[in-house]
N, C-alpha and C positions, 0 to 999 in steps of 0.2 A: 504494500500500500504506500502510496505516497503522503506526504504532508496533509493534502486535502482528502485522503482516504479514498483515494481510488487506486485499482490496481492495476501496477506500475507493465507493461509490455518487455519483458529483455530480451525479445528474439532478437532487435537489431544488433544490439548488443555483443550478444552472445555469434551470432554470425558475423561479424566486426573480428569480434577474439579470437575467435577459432581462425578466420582467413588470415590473420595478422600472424597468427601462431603458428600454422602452417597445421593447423588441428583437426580431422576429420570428426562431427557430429551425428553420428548415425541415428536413425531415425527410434530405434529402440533407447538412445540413450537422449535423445532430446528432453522429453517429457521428465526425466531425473535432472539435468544439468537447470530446464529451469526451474524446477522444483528450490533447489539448490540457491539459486537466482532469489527467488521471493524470498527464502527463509532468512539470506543475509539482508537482504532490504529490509526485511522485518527487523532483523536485529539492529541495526544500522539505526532504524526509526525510534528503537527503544533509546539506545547512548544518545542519538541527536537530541530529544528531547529535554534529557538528565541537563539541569540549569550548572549552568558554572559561573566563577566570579573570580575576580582577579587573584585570589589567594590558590584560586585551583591551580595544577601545572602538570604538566607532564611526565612520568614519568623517565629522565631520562638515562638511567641508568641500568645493563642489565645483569644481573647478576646468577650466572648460571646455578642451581643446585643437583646434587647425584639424585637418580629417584632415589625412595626406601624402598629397597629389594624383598626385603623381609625374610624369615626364618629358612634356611635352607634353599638361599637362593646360591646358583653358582659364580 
């Protein structure tokens, strides 16, 4: 969905990325890739939303950690 709550088209999009990418879209995997499409739009429209203020910032630091393997891991 977009801002005004309608939902959003990424075919062109998506045949944009794929041709730019040198990507083949077969027609069985289309219907997933936009699936894929709307669900990060959706997520996207959640954080856009989230208010910030000059105190908020980025986080710019990253600091890698090992996972926890846990008990009998090799």
């Amino acid at each position: 969905m977009t801002a005004a709550g309608t939902t959003m088209d990424h075919t062109a999009y998506i045949d944009a990325a794929a041709a730019t990418l040198g990507l083949q879209i077969t027609a069985e995997q289309r219907p997933g890739v936009t699936r894929y499409f709307a669900l990060a739009a959706d997520m996207a429209a959640v954080v856009n939303g989230l208010p910030l203020t000059p105190a908020d910032e980025a986080g710019n630091v990253f600091k890698p950690v090992s996972p926890d393997l846990g008990e009998g891991a090799a």
